[in-house]
C-alpha positions in Angstrom: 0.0 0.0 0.0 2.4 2.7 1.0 5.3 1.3 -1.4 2.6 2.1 -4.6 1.3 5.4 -2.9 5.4 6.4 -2.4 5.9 5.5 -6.2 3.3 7.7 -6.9 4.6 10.7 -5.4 6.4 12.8 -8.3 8.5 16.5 -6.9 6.5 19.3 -9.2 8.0 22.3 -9.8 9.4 25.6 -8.0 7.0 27.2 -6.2 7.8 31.2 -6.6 6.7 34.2 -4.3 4.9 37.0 -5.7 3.8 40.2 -4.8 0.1 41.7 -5.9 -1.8 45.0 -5.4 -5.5 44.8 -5.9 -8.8 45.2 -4.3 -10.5 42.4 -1.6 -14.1 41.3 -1.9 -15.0 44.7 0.0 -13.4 47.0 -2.7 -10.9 48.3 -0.7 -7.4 48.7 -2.3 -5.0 45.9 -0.1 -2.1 44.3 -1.1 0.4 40.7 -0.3 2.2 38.0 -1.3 1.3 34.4 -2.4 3.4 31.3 -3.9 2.4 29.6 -7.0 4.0 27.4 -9.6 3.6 30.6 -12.2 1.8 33.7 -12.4 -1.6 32.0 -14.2 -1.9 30.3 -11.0 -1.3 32.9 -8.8 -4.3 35.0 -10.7 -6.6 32.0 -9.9 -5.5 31.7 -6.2 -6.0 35.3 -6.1 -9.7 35.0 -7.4 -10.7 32.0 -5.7 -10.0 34.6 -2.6 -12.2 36.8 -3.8 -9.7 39.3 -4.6 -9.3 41.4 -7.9 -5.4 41.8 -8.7 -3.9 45.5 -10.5 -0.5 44.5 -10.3 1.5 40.9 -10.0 4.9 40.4 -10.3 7.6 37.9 -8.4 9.0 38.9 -5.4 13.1 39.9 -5.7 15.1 37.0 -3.8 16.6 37.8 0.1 19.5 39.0 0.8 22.6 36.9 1.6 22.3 39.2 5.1 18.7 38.4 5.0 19.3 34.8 4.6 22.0 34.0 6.8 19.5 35.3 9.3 16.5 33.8 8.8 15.3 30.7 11.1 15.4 27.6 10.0 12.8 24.9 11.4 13.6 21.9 13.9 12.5 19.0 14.3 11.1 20.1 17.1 8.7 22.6 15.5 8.0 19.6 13.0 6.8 17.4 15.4 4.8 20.4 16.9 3.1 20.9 13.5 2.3 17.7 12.9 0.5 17.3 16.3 -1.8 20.3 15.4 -2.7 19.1 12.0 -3.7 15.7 13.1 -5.8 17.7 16.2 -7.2 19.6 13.2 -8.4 17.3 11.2 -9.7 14.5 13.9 -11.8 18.0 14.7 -12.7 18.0 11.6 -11.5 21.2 9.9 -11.1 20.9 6.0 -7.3 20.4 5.1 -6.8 23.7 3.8 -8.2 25.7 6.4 -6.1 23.7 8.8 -3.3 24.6 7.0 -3.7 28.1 6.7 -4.6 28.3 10.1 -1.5 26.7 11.8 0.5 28.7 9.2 -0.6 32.5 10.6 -0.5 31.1 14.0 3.2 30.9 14.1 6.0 33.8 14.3 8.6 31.8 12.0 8.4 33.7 8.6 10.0 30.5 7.4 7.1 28.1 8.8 4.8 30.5 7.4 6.4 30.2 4.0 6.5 26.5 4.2 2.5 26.4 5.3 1.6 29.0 2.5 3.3 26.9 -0.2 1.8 23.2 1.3 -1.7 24.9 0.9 -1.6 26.2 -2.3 0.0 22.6 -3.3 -3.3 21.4 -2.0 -5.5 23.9 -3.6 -4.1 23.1 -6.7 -5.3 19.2 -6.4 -1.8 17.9 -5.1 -2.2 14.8 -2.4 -0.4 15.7 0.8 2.1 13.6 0.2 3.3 15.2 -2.7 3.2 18.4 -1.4 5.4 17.1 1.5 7.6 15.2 -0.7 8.7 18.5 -2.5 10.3 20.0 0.8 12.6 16.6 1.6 14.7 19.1 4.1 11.7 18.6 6.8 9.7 16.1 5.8 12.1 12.3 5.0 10.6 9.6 3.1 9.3 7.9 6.3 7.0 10.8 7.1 6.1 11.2 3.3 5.4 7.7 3.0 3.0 7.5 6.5 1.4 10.2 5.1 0.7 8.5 1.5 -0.7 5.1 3.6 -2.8 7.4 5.3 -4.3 9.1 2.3 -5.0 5.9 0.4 -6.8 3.8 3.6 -8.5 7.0 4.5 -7.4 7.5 7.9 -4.8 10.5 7.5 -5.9 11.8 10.9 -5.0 8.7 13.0 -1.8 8.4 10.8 -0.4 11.6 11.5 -1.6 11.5 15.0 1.0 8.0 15.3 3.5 10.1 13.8 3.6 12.9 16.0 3.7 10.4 18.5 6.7 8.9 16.8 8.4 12.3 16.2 7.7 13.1 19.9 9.0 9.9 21.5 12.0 9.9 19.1 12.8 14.0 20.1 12.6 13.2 23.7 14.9 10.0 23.2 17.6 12.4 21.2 17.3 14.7 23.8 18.3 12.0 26.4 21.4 10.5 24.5 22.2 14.3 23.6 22.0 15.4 27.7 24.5 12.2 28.1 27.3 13.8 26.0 26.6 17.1 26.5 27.4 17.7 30.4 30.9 15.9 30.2 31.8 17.5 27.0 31.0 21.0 28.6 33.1 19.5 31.2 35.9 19.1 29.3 35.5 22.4 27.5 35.7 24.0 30.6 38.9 22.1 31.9 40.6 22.8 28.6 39.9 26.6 29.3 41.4 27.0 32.6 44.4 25.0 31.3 44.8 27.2 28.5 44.5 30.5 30.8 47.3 28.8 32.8 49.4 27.6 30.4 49.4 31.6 28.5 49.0 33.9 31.0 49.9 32.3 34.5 52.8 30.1 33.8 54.9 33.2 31.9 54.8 34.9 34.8 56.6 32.2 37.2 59.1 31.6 34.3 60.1 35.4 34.8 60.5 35.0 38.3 62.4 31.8 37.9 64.9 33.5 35.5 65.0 36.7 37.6 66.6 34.4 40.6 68.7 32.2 37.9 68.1 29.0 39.8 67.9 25.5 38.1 64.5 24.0 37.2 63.2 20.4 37.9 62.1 18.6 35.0 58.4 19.0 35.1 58.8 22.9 35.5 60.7 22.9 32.6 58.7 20.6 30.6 55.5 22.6 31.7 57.1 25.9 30.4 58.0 24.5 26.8 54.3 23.4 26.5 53.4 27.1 27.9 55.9 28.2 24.8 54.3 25.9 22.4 50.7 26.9 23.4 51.3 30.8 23.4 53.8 30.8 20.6 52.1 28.2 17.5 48.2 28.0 19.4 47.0 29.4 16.0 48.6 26.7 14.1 47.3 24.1 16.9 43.5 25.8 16.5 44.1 25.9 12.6 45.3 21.6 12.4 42.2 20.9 15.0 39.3 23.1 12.6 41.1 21.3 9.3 40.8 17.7 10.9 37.1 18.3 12.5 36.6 19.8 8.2 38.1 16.4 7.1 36.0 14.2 9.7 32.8 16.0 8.9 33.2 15.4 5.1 34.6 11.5 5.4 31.0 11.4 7.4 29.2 12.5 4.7 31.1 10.7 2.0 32.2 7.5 2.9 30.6 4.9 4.4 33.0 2.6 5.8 34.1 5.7 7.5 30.7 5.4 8.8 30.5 2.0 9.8 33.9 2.3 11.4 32.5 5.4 13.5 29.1 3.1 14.5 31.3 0.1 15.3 33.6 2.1 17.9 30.6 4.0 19.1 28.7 0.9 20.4 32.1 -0.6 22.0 32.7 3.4 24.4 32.2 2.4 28.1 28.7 3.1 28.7 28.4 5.8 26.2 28.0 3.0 23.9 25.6 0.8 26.4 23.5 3.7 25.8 23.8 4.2 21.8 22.9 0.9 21.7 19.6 0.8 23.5 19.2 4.1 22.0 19.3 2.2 18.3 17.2 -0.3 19.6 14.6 1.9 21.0 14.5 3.7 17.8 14.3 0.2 15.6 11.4 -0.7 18.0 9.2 2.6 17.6 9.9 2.8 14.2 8.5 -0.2 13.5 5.4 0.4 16.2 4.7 3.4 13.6 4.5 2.1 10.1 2.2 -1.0 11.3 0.1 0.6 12.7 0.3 3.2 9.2 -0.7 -0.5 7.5 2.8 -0.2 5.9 4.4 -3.5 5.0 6.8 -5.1 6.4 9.7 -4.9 3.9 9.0 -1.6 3.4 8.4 -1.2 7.3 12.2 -2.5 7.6 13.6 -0.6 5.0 12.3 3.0 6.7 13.9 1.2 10.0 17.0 1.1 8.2 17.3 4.8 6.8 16.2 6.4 10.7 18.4 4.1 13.1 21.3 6.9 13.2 23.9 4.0 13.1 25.6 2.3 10.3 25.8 -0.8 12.0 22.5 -1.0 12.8 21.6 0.0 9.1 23.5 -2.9 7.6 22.0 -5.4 9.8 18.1 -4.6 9.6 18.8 -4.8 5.8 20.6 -8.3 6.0 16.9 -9.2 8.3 15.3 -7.6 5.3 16.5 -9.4 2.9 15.7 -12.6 5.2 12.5 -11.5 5.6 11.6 -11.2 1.6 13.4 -14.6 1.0 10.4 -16.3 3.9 12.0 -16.1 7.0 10.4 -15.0 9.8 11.5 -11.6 11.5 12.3 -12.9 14.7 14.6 -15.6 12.9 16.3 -13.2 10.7 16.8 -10.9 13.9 18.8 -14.4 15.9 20.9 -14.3 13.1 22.2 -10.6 14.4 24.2 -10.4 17.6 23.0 -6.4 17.7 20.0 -7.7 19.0 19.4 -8.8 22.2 17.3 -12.0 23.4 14.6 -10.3 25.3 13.8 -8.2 21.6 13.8 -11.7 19.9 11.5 -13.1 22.5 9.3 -10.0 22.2 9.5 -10.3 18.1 8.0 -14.3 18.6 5.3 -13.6 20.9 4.2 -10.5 18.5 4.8 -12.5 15.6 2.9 -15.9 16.8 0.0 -13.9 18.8 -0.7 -10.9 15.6 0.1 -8.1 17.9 3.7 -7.5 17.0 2.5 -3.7 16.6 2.0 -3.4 20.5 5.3 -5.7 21.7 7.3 -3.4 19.3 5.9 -0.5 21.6 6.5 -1.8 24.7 9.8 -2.9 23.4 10.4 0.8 22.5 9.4 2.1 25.9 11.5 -0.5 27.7 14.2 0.5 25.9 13.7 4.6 26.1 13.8 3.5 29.7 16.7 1.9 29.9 18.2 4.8 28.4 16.8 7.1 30.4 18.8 5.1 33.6 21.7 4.3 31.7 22.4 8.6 31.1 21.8 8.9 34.6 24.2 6.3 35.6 26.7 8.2 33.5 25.9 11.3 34.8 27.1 10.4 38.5 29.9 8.4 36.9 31.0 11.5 35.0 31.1 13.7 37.7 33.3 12.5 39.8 35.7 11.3 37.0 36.2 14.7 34.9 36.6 16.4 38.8 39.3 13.8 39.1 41.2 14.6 36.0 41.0 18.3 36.0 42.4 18.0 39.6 45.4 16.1 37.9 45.5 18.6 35.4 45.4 21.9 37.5 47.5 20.2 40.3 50.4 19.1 38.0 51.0 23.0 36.6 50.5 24.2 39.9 52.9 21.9 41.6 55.5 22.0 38.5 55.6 25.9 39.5 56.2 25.6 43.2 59.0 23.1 43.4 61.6 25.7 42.1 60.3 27.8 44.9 60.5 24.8 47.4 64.2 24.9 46.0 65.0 28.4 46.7 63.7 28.0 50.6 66.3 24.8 50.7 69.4 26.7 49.6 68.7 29.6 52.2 
């Protein structure tokens, strides 16, 4: 069902913004702007409104200022819009007026944009799905596809109710993994700041004092001085090699995907970072799932959506071999034993759903089990953390200062 509706869905052209004087249906002189495929269009839009146009033309494009300043959308305000057009339309309210409500409702310029140009997609006699499809920045083939199942079985409501559900769940999960990394990374920042104050401003100061008395220097004062040299005297070139590799690793992730796979595999074997990737993949295999059956959407295709949204190569390559299984006449849950990503409770789950006809709901309590587990395992890492990063920026701070006082130690023995 969805695989024929997503074959169906064709990108149409450029929509393009333009500007109109006129008269409304009250004859008073007004004015605005309004996206349309060309400007024959945009005179029928206009009319339909009840509004008689003097003056059309397209609307100049932004400036570079203008558009290095405009904000973007999340996900966040994704999910949010989904929510409210599923509330919509369970309500009731036609599909255009839905849209063109939630669209002056918000203060993003750029959401209003993206509303104004889905409703006059609609307007036009485009599906939804299509009109989705043509903005692939904030809506993915998953979404586009849910939204094509729902169209053909005639449930759209209920379907983008479930994926506001799933976008939801899945926000509050990133946010999770995201608050696991973020606290020891600021952390570290933080530590690599002081040591950087120290090493440029503090330590020059005892070498002067050190060379004013012309005493000799232990070894760790001397090596700590040469990195203070090295810091203050080639930091640029240090900054400069760090942006250049971080350029390198950014573009190796976009472009290569054994770099990829190699990044996945090392991510799931970090000391409980990776505990927590892990049940974070599987979480995100088990709601995906929960969502496109109960769109209707089939399995294969249900697997292949999996595939493209678990955020981890490894994971990707295996849900594909169970794919493959799957379309050959294996069973999921067989197809899953054959992959040691997932774990024997999930498999169990998988057979019970799979004998029983409810593998929609044991996907969803797999999910929340696993959301759960991630939920304990970031606070697990949190008190772990804590302690540890005190720890080392106590060694840290505690070797410079001690590498400056032992020449001074020094001095009060030879008096």
């Amino acid at each position: 069902m969805a695989t024929a509706a997503a074959k169906k869905i064709t990108a149409s052209s450029k929509l393009n913004t333009y500007k109109w004087e006129g008269f409304n249906s009250h004859g008073k002189r007004s004015n605005g702007e309004i996206q349309a495929k060309d400007l024959n269009l945009a005179r029928a839009t206009l009319q339909r409104q009840e509004i008689k146009p003097t003056k059309i033309r397209v609307k100049k494009e932004a400036s570079l200022f203008a558009t290095l300043n405009s904000k973007s959308l999340s996900e966040k305000d994704i999910s949010f819009f989904t929510r409210q057009l599923a509330t919509m339309l369970e309500a009731g309210v036609p599909l255009v007026t839905a849209l063109d409500i939630i669209g002056r409702g918000h203060k993003n310029p750029e959401f209003t944009k993206l509303l104004n140009s889905l409703r006059v997609d609609v307007e036009s006699g485009t599906s939804l799905s299509n009109a989705f499809a043509q903005h692939p920045k904030y809506f993915d083939n998953l979404f586009v596809n849910l939204v094509a199942a729902g169209e053909l079985s005639g449930t759209l409501d209920e379907v983008l109710s479930k994926i506001a559900d799933y976008k939801e769940k899945t926000l509050a999960l990133k946010a999770k993994v995201k608050r696991a990394m973020i606290y020891p990374s600021a952390i570290l920042v933080a530590a690599v700041v002081v040591t950087l104050i120290l090493l440029i401003y503090v330590i020059p100061v005892f070498e002067e004092l050190f060379q004013s008395v012309g005493t000799d220097l232990p070894a760790l004062t001397r090596w700590v001085i040469d990195v203070s040299h090295t810091v203050a005297g080639r930091g640029w070139m240090i900054a400069i090699g760090v942006v250049i590799v971080v350029l390198i690793l950014m573009r190796l992730w976009k472009k290569s995907e054994k770099f990829q796979r190699s990044i996945g595999k090392l991510t799931l074997k970090l000391p409980v970072l990776g505990n927590i990737m892990h049940n974070a993949a599987l979480a995100r295999y088990a709601r995906t799932l929960t969502t496109t059956f109960g769109a209707g959407v089939p399995i294969m295709d249900s697997l292949s959506s999996v595939a493209a949204t678990s955020g981890n190569a490894i994971f990707s390559d295996a849900i594909l071999r169970m794919r493959d299984g799957v379309a050959s006449g294996q069973s999921l849950n067989f197809t899953m034993q054959q992959e040691p990503l997932f774990p024997v409770l999930l498999q169990q789950m998988t057979s019970i759903g799979e004998e029983s006809g409810s593998l929609e709901q044991m996907m969803d309590k797999a999910a929340t089990y696993y959301e759960g587990e991630v939920d304990a395992a970031v606070e697990v890492l949190t008190s772990l953390m804590e302690p540890l990063i005190i720890a080392v920026i106590g060694v840290i701070v505690g070797t410079l200062v001690i590498a400056m006082y032992l020449p001074i130690f020094h001095l009060g023995d030879a008096f």
